[in-house]
C-alpha positions in Angstrom: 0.0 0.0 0.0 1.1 3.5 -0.5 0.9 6.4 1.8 0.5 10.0 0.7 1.9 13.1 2.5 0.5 15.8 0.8 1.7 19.2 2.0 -0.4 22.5 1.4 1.6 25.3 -0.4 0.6 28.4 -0.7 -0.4 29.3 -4.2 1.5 32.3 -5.5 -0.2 35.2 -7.4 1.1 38.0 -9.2 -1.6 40.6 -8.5 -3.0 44.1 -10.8 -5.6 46.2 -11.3 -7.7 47.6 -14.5 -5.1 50.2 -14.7 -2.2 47.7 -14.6 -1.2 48.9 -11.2 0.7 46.5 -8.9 1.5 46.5 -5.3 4.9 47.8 -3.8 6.0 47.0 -0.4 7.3 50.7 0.9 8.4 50.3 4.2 5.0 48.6 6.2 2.7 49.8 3.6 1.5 48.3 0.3 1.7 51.1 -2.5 -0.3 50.6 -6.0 2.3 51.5 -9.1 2.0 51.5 -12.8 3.9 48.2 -13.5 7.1 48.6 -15.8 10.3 46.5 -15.6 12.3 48.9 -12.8 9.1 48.0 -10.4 9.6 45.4 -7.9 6.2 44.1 -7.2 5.0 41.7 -4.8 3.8 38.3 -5.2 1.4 37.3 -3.0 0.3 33.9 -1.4 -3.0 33.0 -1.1 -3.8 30.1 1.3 -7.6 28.3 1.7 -9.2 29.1 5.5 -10.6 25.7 6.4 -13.4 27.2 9.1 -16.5 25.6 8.1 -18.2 28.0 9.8 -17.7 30.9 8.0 -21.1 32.7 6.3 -21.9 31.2 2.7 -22.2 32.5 -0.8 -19.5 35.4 -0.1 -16.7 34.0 -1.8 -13.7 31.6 -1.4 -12.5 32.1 2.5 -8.5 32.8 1.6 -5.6 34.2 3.9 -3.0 36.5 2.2 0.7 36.8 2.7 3.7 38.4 1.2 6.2 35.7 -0.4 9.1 36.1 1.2 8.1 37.7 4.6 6.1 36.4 7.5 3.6 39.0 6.3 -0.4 38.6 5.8 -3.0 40.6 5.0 -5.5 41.7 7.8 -8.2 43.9 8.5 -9.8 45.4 11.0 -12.3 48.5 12.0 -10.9 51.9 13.1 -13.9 53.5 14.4 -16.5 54.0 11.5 -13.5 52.9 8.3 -12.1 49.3 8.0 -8.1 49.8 7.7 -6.1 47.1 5.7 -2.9 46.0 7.4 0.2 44.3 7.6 0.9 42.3 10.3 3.7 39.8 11.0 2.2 36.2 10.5 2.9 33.5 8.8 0.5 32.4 6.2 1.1 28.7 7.1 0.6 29.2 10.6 -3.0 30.9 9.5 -4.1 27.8 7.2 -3.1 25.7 10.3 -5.6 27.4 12.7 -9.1 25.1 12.6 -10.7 28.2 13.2 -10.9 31.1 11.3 -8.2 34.3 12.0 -11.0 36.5 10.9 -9.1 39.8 10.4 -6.5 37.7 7.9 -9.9 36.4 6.2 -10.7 37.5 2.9 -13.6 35.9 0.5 -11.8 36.2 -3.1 -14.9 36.4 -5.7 -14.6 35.7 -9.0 -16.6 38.2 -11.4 -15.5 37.8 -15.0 -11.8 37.9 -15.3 -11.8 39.6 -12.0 -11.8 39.4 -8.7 -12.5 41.2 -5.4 -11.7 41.0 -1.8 -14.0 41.2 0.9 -13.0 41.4 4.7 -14.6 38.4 6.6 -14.0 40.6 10.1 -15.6 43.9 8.2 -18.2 42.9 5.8 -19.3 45.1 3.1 -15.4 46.6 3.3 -12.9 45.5 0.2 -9.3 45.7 -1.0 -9.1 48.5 -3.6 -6.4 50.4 -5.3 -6.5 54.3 -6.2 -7.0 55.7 -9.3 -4.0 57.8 -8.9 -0.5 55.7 -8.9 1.5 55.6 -5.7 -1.2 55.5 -3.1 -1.5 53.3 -0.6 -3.7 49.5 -1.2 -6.5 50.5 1.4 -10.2 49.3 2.1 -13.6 50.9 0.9 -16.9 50.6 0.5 -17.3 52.5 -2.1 -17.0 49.9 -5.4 -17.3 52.9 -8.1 -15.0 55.4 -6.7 -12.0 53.2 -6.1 -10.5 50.1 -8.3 -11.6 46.5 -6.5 -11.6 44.2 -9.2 -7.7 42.7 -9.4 -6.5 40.4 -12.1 -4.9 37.5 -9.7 -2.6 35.2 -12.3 
């Protein structure tokens, strides 16, 4: 008989927006650039949140890190605004946890050749990008105003 180890990696994703903006790492802050070949974007890992018990129908339950760094993606309210942040975790320590790290949950939904990302811990709030270059990758509510639909390859 055989035995199979199978280990979960996290999937790497180069990330941009409508505008072909990608996301800089400047200092503890993710930045939004026009992409050319000088940029130094970063590549994100996406791993699967395996709490059952998250709500349905909002999208696939992910974690997101930073390759390279013991950096995810979290979010959290700041009193009426959502704030995205950086925080030192490890993404494989995340898709370990039975139960959900909700401010490192977001529900990646797939709309076309698009997707967004929606806070578990601050529903209604999503990842968006600026329509100006060199601003900061923040949350909103606001779907039309800011960009919030990312090409994830």
């Amino acid at each position: 008989f055989m035995i199979k180890i199978s280990f979960m990696v996290p999937q790497e994703k180069e990330i941009h927006d409508i505008h072909q903006y990608v996301w800089v790492l400047q200092g503890s802050m993710l930045v939004a650039v026009p992409n050319d070949e000088t940029v130094k974007a970063v590549t994100l890992e996406e791993a699967p949140c395996r709490d059952d018990n998250l709500e349905n129908g909002k999208g696939i339950p992910i974690y997101i890190g930073i390759k390279g760094r013991d950096i995810c993606l979290a979010c959290e309210m700041s009193g009426k605004a959502a704030v995205l942040q950086l925080l030192n975790k490890k993404i494989w320590d995340l898709y370990q946890s039975k139960e959900a790290q909700l401010p490192f949950v977001f529900y990646r939904n797939y709309t076309g050749s698009t997707h967004t990302l929606e806070s578990a811990a601050c529903p209604g709030w999503f990842i968006c990008t600026s329509r100006e270059q060199n601003q900061p990758v923040k949350m909103t509510q606001n779907l039309g105003k800011h960009n919030t639909a990312f090409y994830l390859n």
